[in-house]
C-alpha positions in Angstrom: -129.0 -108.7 11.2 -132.9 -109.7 11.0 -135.0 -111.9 13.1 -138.6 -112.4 12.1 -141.2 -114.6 14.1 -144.4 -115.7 13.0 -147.6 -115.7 15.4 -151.3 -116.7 14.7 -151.4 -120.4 13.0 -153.5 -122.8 14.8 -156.1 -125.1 13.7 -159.6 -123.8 12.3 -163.1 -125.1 10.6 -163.6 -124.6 6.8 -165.2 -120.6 6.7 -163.0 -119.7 9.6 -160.7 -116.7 9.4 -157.2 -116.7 11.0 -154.6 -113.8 11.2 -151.2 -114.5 10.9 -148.7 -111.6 12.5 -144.6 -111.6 11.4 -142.3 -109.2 13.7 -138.9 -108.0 12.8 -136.5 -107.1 15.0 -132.8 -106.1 14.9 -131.4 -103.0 14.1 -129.4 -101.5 10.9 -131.6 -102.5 8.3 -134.4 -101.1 5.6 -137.1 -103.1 4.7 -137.8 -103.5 0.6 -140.8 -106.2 0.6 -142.6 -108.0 3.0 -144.7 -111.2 2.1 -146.0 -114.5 3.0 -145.5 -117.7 1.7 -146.8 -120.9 2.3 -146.0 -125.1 1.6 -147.8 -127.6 2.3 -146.3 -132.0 2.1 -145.2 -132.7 -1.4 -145.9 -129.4 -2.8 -143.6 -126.3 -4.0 -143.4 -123.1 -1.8 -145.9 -120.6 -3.6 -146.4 -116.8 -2.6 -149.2 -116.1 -0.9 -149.3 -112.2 -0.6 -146.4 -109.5 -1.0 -146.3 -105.6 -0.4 -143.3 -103.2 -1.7 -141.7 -100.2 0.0 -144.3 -98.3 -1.7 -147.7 -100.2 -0.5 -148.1 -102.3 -3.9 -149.4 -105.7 -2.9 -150.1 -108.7 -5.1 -151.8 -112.4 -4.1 -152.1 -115.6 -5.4 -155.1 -116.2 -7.6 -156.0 -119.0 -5.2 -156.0 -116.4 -2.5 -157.4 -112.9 -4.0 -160.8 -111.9 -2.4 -160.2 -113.8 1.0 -156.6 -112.7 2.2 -155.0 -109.1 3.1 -152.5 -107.5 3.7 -151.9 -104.6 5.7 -148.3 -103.7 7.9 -147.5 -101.6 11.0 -144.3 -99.7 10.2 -143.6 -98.3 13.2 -143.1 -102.0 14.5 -142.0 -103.6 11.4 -144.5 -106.1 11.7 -146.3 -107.3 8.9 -150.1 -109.0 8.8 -152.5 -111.2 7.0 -155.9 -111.7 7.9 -157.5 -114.8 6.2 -161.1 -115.2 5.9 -163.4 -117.7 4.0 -160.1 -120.5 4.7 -160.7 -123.6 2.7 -158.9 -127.0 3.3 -156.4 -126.2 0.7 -155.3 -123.5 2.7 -153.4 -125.8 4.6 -149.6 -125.6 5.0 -146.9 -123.9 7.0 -147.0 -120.2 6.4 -143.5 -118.5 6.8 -142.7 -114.7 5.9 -140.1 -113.2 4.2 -138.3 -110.2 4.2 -136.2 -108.3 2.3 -133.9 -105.9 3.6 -130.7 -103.7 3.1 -128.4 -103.6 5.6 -125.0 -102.1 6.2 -123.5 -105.2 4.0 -125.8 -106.9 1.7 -129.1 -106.8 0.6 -130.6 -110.1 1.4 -134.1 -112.2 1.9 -134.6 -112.9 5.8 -137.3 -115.7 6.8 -139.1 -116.2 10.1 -139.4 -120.3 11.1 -143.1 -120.4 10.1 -146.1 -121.1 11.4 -148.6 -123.9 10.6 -152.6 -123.2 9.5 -154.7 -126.4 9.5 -158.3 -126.2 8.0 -160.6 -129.0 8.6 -163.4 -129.6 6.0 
């Protein structure tokens, strides 16, 4: 099994930058993609940012030029650094996993973490 917890939300001017970090832990298991989404009240979940196996990332229109990714491995944690953060940034950021284990291959969320951006 997977566990993943989210670190780094908090509550930040407009122009601030936050980094968000998302650990896994557990044993048995391959990692296929790694990304963050977000939701904020009376909206849809949307994806934020996502990287393959292979490094290929993509972000939301909304987000290109001020997010990135980047990923240690070694620690299967995965990061995203967010600069220039605007009010509609706000919303509970949770990441996402995919991974194959012995069983299944299956998407593994962490409990999220909440960004607030004051104008």
């Amino acid at each position: 099994q997977v566990q993943l917890v989210e670190s780094g939300g908090g509550l930040v001017q407009a122009g601030g930058s936050l980094r968000l970090s998302c650990a896994a832990s557990g044993s048995g298991f391959e990692i296929y993609t790694m990304s963050w989404y977000r939701q904020a009240p009376g909206n849809q979940r949307e994806l934020v940012a996502g990287i393959t196996r292979i490094g290929s990332t993509n972000y939301a229109d909304s987000v290109k030029g001020r997010f990135t990714l980047s990923r240690d491995n070694a620690k299967n944690t995965l990061y995203l650094q967010m600069n220039s953060l605007k009010p509609d940034d706000t919303a509970v950021y949770s990441c996402a996993f995919v991974c194959y284990t012995s069983r299944r291959v299956g998407t593994y969320w962490g409990q999220g973490t909440q960004v607030t951006v004051s104008s």
